[in-house]
PLY file of the C-alpha trace (Angstrom):
ply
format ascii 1.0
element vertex 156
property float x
property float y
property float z
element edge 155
property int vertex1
property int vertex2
end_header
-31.32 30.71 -6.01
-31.20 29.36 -9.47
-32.48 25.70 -10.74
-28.87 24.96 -11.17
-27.08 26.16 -8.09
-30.39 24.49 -6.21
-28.97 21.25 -7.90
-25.44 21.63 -6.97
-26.60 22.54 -3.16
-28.70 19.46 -3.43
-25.42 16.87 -4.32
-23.31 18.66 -2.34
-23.04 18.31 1.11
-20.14 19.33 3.83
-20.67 16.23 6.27
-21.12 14.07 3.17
-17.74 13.55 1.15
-16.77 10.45 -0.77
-15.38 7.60 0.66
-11.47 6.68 0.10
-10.79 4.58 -2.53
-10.39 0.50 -1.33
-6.72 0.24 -3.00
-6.27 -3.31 -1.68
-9.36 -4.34 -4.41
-8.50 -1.96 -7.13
-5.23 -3.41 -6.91
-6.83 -7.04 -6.60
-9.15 -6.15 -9.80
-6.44 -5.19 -12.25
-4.23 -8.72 -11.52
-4.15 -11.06 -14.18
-4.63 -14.83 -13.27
-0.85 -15.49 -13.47
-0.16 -12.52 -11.06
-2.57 -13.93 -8.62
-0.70 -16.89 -8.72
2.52 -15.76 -8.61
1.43 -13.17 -5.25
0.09 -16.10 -3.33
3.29 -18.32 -4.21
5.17 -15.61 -3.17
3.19 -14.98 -0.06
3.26 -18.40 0.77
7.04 -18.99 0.05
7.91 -15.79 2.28
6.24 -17.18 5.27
8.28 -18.72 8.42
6.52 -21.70 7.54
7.97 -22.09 4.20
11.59 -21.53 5.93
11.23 -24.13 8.59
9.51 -26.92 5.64
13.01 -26.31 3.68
14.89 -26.80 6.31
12.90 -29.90 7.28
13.13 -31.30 4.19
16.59 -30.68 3.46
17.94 -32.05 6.92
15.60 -35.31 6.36
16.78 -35.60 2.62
20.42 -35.67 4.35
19.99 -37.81 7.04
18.18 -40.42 4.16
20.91 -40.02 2.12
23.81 -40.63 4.07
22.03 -43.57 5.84
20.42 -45.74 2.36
23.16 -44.05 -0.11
19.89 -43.28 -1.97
22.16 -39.65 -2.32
24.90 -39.85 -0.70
27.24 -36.68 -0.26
28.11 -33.84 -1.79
23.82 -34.83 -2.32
23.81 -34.54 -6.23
20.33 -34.96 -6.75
19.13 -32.75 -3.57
21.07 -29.66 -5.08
20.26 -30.54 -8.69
16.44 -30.02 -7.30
16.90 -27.22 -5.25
18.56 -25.38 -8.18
15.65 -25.96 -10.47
13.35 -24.88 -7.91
15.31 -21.81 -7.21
15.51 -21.07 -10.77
11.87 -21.19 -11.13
11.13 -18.96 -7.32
13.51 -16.48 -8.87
10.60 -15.19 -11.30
7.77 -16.15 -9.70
9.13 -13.92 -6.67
10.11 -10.92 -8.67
6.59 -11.21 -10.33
5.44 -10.71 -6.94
7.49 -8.21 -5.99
6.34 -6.07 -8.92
3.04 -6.30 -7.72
3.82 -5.32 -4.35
5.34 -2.13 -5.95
2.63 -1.57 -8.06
0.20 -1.97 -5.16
2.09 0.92 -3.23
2.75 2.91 -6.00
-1.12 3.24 -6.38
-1.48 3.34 -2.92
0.65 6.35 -2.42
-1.22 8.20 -5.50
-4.37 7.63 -4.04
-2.97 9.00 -0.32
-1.68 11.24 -2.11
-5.34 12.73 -4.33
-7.02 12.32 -0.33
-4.33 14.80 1.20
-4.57 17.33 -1.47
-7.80 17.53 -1.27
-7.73 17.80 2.20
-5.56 20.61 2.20
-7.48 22.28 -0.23
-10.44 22.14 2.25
-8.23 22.99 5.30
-7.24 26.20 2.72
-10.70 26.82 2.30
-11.79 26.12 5.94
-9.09 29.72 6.84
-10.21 31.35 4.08
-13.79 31.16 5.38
-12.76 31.64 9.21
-11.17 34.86 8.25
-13.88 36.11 6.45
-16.47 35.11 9.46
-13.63 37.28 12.16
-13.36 40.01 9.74
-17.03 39.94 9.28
-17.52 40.08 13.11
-15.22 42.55 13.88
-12.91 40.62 15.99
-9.23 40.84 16.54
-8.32 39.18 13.50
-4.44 39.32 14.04
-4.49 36.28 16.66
-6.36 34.28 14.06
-3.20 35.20 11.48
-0.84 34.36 13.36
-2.10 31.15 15.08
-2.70 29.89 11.03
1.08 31.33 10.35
2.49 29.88 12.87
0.89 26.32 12.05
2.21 26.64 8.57
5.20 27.21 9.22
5.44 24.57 12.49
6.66 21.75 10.67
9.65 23.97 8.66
11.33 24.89 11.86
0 1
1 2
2 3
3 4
4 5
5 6
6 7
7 8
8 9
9 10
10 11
11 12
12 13
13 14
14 15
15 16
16 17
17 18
18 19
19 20
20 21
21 22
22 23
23 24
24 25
25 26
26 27
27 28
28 29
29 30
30 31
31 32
32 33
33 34
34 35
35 36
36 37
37 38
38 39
39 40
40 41
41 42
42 43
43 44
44 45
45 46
46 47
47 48
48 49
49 50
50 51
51 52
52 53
53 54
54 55
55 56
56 57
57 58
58 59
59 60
60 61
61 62
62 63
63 64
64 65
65 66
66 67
67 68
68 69
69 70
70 71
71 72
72 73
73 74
74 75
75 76
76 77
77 78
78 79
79 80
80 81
81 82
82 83
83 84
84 85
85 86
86 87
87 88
88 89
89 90
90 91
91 92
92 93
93 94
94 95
95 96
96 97
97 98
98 99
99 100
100 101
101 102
102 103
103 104
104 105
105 106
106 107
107 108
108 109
109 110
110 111
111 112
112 113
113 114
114 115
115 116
116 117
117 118
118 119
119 120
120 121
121 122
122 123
123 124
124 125
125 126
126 127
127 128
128 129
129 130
130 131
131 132
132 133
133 134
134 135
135 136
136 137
137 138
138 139
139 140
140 141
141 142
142 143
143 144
144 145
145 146
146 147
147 148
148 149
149 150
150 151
151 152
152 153
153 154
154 155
């Protein structure tokens, strides 16, 4: 055994492979200050809470209306508000939507890196339980087709 191979044994070890990737604080790392803000605005505004507030509001805005004529019906000045706001929600949510997409889009390419590579160990893993049968003289047709028949399991 060389220097160099000795080396490569030495950082390489079966039982000791790299941990996955935290995507949730990559992700985090790479928002700007505005996207943070806009992500916990739309968190916030997508939670059950936020629905039953609006409705709260709203229904107590109409029932002080109607009863001081501080805005009475058709409620000019409760739909000129909740137009501005919705104007406003309308980018702040897409921002956050676009994050959420970016966040599984990175997601899925970083599922997708850990699954190749383990298939390319699985690939490996036959390759060298083949060799050890062959090697040991066994029957080495049951081994072929149990590993055919698991590839093709999930085309049937």
């Amino acid at each position: 055994m060389n220097a160099s191979s000795s080396a490569a044994a030495a950082t390489f070890s079966p039982i000791n492979h790299p941990l996955a990737h935290d995507v949730n604080q990559e992700h985090r790392d790479e928002l700007s200050g505005t996207e943070r803000a806009c992500k916990r605005i739309a968190d916030w505004t997508g939670a059950p809470l936020a629905l039953g507030l609006a409705v709260i509001v709203q229904a107590v805005w109409i029932w002080v209306g109607v009863a001081t004529k501080w805005d009475p019906f058709p409620f000019a000045f409760l739909l000129t508000c909740s137009n501005v706001l919705q104007l406003i929600l309308i980018f702040v949510l897409a921002v956050g939507q676009r994050q959420s997409s970016a966040h599984a889009e990175l997601r899925a390419e970083h599922d997708h890196d850990a699954i190749s590579r383990l298939l390319y160990h699985q690939e490996v893993q036959e390759t060298l339980l083949l060799a050890l049968v062959t090697k040991t003289e066994c029957d080495v047709n049951d081994v072929k087709q149990m590993i055919e028949k698991l590839a093709t399991a999930d085309r049937d």
